[in-house]
C-alpha positions as CSV (number, residue, x, y, z in Angstrom):
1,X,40.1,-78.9,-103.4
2,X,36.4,-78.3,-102.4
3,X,35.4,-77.5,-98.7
4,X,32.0,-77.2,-96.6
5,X,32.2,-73.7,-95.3
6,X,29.6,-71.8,-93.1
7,X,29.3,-68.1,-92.9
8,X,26.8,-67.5,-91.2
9,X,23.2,-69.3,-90.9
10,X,21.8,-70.8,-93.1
11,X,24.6,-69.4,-95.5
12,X,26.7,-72.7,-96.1
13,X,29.1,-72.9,-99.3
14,X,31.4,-75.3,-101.0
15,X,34.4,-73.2,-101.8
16,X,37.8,-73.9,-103.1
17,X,40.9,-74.1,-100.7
18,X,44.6,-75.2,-101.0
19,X,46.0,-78.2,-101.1
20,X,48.4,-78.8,-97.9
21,X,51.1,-81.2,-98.0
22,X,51.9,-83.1,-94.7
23,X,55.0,-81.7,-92.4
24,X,56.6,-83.7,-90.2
25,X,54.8,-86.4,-88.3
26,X,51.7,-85.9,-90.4
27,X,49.9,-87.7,-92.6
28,X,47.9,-85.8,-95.9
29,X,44.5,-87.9,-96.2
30,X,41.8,-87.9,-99.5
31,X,38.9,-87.6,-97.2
32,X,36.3,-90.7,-98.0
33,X,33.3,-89.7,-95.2
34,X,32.2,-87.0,-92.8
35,X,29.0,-87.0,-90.6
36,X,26.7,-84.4,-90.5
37,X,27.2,-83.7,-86.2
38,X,24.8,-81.6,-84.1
39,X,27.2,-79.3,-83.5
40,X,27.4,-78.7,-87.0
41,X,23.5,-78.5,-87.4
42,X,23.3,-75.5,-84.5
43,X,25.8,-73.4,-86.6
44,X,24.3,-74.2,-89.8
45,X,20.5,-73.8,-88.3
46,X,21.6,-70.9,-85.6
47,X,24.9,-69.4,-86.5
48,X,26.3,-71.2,-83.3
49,X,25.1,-72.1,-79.6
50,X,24.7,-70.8,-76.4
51,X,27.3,-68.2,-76.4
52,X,29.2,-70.1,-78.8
53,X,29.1,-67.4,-82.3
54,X,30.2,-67.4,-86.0
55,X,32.5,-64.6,-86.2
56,X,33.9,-65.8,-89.8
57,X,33.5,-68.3,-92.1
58,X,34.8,-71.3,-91.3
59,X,34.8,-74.9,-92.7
60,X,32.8,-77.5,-91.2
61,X,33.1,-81.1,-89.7
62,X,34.6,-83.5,-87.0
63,X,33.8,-86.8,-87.6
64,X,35.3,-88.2,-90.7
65,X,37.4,-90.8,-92.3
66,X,39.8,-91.2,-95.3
67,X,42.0,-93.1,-96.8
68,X,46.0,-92.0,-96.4
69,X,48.1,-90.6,-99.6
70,X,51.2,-89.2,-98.5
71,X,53.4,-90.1,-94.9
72,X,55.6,-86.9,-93.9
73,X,58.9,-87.7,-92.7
74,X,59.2,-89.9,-89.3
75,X,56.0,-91.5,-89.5
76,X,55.6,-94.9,-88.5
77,X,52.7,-97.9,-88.5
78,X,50.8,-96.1,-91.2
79,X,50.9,-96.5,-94.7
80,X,49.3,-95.2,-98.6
81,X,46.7,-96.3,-99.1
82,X,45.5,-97.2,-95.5
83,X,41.5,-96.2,-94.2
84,X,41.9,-94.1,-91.2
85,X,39.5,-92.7,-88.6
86,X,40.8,-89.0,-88.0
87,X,40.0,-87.7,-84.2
88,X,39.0,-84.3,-84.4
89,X,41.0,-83.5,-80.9
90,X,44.4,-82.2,-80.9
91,X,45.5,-80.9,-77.7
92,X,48.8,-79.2,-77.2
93,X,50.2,-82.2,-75.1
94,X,52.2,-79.6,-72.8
95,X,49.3,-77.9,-70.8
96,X,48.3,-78.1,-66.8
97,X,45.5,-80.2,-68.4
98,X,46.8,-82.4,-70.6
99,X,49.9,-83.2,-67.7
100,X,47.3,-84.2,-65.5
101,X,46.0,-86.7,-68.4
102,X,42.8,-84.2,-68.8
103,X,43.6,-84.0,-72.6
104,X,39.9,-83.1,-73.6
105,X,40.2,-79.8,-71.1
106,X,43.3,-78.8,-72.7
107,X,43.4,-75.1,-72.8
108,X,45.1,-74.8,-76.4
109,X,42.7,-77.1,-77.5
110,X,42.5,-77.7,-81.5
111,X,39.3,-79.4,-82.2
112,X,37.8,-79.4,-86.0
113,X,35.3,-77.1,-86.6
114,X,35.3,-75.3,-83.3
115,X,34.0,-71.9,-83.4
116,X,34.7,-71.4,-79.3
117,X,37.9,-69.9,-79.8
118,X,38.8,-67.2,-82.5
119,X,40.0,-67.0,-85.1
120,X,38.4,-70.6,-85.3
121,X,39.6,-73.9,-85.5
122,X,39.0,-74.6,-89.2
123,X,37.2,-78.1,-89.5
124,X,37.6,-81.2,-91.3
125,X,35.1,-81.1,-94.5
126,X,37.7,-80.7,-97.2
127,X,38.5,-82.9,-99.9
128,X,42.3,-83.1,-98.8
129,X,42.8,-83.1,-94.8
130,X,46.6,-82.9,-93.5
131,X,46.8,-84.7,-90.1
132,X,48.7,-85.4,-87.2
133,X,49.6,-88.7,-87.6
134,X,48.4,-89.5,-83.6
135,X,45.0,-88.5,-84.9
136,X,44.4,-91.2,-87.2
137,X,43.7,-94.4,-86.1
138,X,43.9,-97.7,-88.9
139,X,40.2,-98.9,-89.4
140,X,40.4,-102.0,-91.6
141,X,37.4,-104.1,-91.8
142,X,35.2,-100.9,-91.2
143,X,33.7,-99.4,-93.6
144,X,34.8,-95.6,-94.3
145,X,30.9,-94.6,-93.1
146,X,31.3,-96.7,-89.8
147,X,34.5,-95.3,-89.7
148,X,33.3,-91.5,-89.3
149,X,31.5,-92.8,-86.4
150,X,34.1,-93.1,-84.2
151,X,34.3,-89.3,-83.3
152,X,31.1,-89.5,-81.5
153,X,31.1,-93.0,-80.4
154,X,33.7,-91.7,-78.1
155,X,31.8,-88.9,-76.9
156,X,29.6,-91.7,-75.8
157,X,32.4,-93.7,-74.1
158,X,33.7,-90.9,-72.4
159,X,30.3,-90.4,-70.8
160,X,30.0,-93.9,-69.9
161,X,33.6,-93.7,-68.2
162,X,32.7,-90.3,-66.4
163,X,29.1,-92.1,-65.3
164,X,30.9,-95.2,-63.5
165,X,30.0,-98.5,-62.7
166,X,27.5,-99.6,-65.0
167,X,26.7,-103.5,-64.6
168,X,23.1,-104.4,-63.9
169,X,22.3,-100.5,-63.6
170,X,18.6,-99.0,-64.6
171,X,19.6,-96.5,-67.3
172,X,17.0,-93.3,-68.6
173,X,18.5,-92.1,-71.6
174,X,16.7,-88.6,-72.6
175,X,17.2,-87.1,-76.1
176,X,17.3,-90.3,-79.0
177,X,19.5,-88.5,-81.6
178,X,23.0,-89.9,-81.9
179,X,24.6,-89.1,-78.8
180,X,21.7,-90.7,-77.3
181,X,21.2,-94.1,-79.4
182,X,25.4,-94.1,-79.1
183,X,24.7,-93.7,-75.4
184,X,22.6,-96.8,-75.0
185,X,24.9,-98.8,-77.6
186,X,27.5,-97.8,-75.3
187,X,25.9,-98.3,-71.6
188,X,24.4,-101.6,-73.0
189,X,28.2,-103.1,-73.8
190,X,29.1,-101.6,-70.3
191,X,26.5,-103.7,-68.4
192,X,23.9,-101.9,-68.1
193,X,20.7,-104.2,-67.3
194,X,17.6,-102.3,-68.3
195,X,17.2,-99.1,-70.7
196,X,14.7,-96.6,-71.0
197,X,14.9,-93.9,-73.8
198,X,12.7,-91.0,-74.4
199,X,12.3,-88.2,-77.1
200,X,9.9,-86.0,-79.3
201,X,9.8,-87.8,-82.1
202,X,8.7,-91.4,-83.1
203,X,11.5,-92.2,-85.4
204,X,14.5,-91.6,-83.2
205,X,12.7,-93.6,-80.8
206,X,12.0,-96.8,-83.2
207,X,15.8,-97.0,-84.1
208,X,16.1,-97.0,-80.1
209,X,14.3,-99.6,-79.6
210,X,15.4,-101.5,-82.4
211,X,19.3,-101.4,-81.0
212,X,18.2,-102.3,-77.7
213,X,17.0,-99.7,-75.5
214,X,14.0,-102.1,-73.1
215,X,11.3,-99.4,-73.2
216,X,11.0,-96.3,-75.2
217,X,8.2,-93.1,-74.6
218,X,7.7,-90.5,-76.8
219,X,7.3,-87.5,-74.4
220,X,5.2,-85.0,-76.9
221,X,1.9,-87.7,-76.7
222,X,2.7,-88.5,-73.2
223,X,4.4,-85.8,-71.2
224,X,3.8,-87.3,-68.0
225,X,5.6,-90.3,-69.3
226,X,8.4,-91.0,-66.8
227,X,5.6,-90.2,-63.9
228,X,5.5,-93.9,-63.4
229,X,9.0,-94.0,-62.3
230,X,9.0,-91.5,-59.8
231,X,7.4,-93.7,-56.9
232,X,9.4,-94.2,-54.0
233,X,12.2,-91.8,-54.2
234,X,12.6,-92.9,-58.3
235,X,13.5,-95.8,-60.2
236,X,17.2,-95.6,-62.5
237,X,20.8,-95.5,-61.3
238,X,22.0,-93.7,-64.3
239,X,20.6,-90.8,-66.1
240,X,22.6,-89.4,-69.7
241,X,20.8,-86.4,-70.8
242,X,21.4,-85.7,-74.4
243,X,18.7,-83.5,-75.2
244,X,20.2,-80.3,-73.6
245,X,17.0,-79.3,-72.7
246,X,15.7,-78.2,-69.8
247,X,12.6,-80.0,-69.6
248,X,14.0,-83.4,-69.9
249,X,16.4,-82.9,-67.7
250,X,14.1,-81.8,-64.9
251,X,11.9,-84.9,-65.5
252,X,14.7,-87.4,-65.2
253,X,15.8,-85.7,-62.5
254,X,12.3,-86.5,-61.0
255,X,13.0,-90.5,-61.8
256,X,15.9,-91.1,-60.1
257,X,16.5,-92.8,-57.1
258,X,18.6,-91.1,-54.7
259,X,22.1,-91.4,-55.0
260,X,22.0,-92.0,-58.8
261,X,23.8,-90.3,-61.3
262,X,23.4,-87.5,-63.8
263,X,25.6,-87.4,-67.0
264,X,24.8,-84.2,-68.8
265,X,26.0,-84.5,-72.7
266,X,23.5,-81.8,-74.3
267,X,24.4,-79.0,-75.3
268,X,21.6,-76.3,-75.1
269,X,22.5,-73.8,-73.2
270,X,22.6,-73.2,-69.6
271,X,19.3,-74.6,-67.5
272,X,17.7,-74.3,-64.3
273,X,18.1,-76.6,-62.0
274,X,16.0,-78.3,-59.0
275,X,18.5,-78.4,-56.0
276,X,16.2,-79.6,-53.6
277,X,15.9,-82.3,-55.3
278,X,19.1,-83.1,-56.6
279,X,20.5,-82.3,-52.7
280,X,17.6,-84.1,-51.0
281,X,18.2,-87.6,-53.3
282,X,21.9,-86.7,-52.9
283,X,22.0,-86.9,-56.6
284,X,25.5,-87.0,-58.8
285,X,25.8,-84.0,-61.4
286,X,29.1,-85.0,-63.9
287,X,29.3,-83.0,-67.0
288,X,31.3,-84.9,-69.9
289,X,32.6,-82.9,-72.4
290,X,33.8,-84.3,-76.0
291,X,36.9,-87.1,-75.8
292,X,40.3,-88.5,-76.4
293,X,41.9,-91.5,-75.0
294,X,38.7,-93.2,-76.0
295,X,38.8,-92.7,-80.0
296,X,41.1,-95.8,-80.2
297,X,38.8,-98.0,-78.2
298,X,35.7,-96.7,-80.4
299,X,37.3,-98.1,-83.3
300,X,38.5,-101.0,-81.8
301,X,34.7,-102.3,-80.1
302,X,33.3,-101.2,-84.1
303,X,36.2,-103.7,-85.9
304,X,35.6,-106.5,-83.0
305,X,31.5,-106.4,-83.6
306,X,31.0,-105.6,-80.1
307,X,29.2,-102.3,-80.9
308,X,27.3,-102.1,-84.3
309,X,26.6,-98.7,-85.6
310,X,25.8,-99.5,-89.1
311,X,21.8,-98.7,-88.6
312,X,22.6,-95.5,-87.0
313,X,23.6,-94.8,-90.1
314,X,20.4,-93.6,-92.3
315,X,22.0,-91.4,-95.3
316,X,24.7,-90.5,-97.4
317,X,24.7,-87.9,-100.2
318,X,27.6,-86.5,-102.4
319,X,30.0,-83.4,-101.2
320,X,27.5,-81.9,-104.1
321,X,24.8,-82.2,-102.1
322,X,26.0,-81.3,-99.0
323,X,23.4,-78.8,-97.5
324,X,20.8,-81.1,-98.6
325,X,22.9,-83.4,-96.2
326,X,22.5,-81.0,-93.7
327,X,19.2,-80.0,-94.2
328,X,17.9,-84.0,-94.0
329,X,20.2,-84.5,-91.0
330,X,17.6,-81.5,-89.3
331,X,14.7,-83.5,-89.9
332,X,14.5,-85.9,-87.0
333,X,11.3,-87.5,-88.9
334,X,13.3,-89.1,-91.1
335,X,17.4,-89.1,-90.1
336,X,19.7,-90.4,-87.5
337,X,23.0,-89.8,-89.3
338,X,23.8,-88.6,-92.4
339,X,26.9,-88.1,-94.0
340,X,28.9,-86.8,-97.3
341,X,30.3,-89.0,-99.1
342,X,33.6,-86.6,-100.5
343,X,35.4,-90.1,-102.4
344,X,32.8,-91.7,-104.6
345,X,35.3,-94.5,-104.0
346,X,34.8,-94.1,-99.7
């Protein structure tokens, strides 16, 4: 079978791999869709980020779908044949973590395409994928692009849960890529009254607009664009920063009103922040760090029609083409998601 492997960046390949056959409890899956993730962009454009390094080759991807073609013994509810959303996160279930219900701390962690630990965590962008069966959740009536979604969907929902009561809350949402646009899908469905989204770049920002966010500013023609809701202490309750950039998260900082709440989803690196501030406006700081219970609820809110990720979704080229996949999902003038199609028949 064919796989998307990086080496180092800049250096990605499609290489040949074996062919696994499922053990017990798992499920072997002909993969129909994987999505292009930002993570996957900062190893492909950077070799890795923060302190996070390439230290061998390793395949790529997290957030894919496929359709099931062999059951290994004792699995039940799934069947050949089925189209399954695969959650990249297996935790090892047995952990001080994962006891507590923490499973997305887990310290054994197994996560697709992770190069955190080493060796690394080998990811999902092959043409054959052998699963846990508890990773793969039936998505009928999706299709296997909206499908892939659901990995970060539920980063999304997991940030929504960790930034609390949402109904009739002011929400700034900084960085417009998917996280972000997920972000507002996902505060808008949790009650959130009024959204405000900024970014770079005019495209992100259009698609922002267009699935729902109130009021959008593109901070490179006017930097001093959240100035206006700094008045009186600041103006939103909720603040997800999805940029991971320092900048952006200094001037939403500025536009809260005290005793709001930050959600920090970006991953750029470590930042400076302004404690006077944050201690003066007794402001909330809650990191929120990838998934897991969610996944099933992602899938669920996409087959009900109560979130609608469809125009988030702005290419899809063959497992052939895959760098050009990547290098169009780097190009924020033109993509929001885009995705491999590894089954012509996804």
């Amino acid at each position: 079978m064919k796989a998307v492997v990086i080496h180092q960046a800049k250096d990605l390949r499609i290489e040949d791999r074996e062919v696994e056959e499922p053990g017990r409890s798992q499920v072997q899956i002909r993969l129909a869709t994987g999505g292009v993730c930002g993570s996957d962009l900062h190893y492909y454009n950077h070799g890795g980020f923060g302190a996070v390094r390439l230290k061998q080759p390793m395949i790529l991807g997290h957030e894919v779908s496929g359709r099931i073609t062999k059951l290994g013994e004792s699995v039940q509810g799934l069947s050949v044949g089925d189209l399954v959303a695969v959650s990249p996160s297996r935790p090892c279930r047995s952990c001080r973590f994962c006891s507590e219900g923490r499973h997305n701390q887990c310290l054994h962690m197994r996560f697709y395409g992770s190069a955190m630990p080493y060796p690394h965590i080998q990811g999902a962008f092959r043409e054959v994928l052998v699963a846990d069966a508890l990773q793969c959740i039936p998505a009928g009536g999706l299709s296997a692009g909206e499908a892939a979604m659901a990995e970060p969907l539920s980063v999304t929902l997991h940030a929504t849960r960790r930034a609390g009561e949402m109904l009739g809350k002011r929400v700034l949402v900084t960085g417009c890529g998917p996280i972000g646009a997920l972000s507002i899908l996902a505060a808008r469905r949790a009650g959130a009254a009024e959204i405000v989204a900024t970014d770079l770049a005019q495209f992100p920002l259009d698609l922002a607009r267009r699935i729902g966010a109130d009021r959008t500013l593109n901070m490179k023609d006017e930097p001093d664009g959240l100035a206006n809701y700094t008045g009186d202490k600041g103006y939103f309750d909720v603040f997800y920063e999805c940029s991971g950039a320092q900048q952006a998260l200094v001037a939403g900082i500025g536009a809260l009103r005290p005793c709001g709440i930050i959600v920090q989803l970006g991953l750029g690196g470590d930042m400076t922040l302004p404690m006077m501030q944050i201690t003066a406006k007794e402001l909330e700081l809650r990191g929120s760090f990838r998934f897991h219970e969610e996944f099933p609820v992602a899938v669920r809110l996409m087959q009900s029609g109560l979130i609608d990720v469809k125009p988030l979704i702005t290419h899809t080229l063959p497992l052939a083409r895959a760098e050009e996949a990547f290098q169009i999902a780097s190009d924020r003038s033109q993509a929001m998601k885009a995705q491999i199609a590894f089954d012509a028949a996804g």
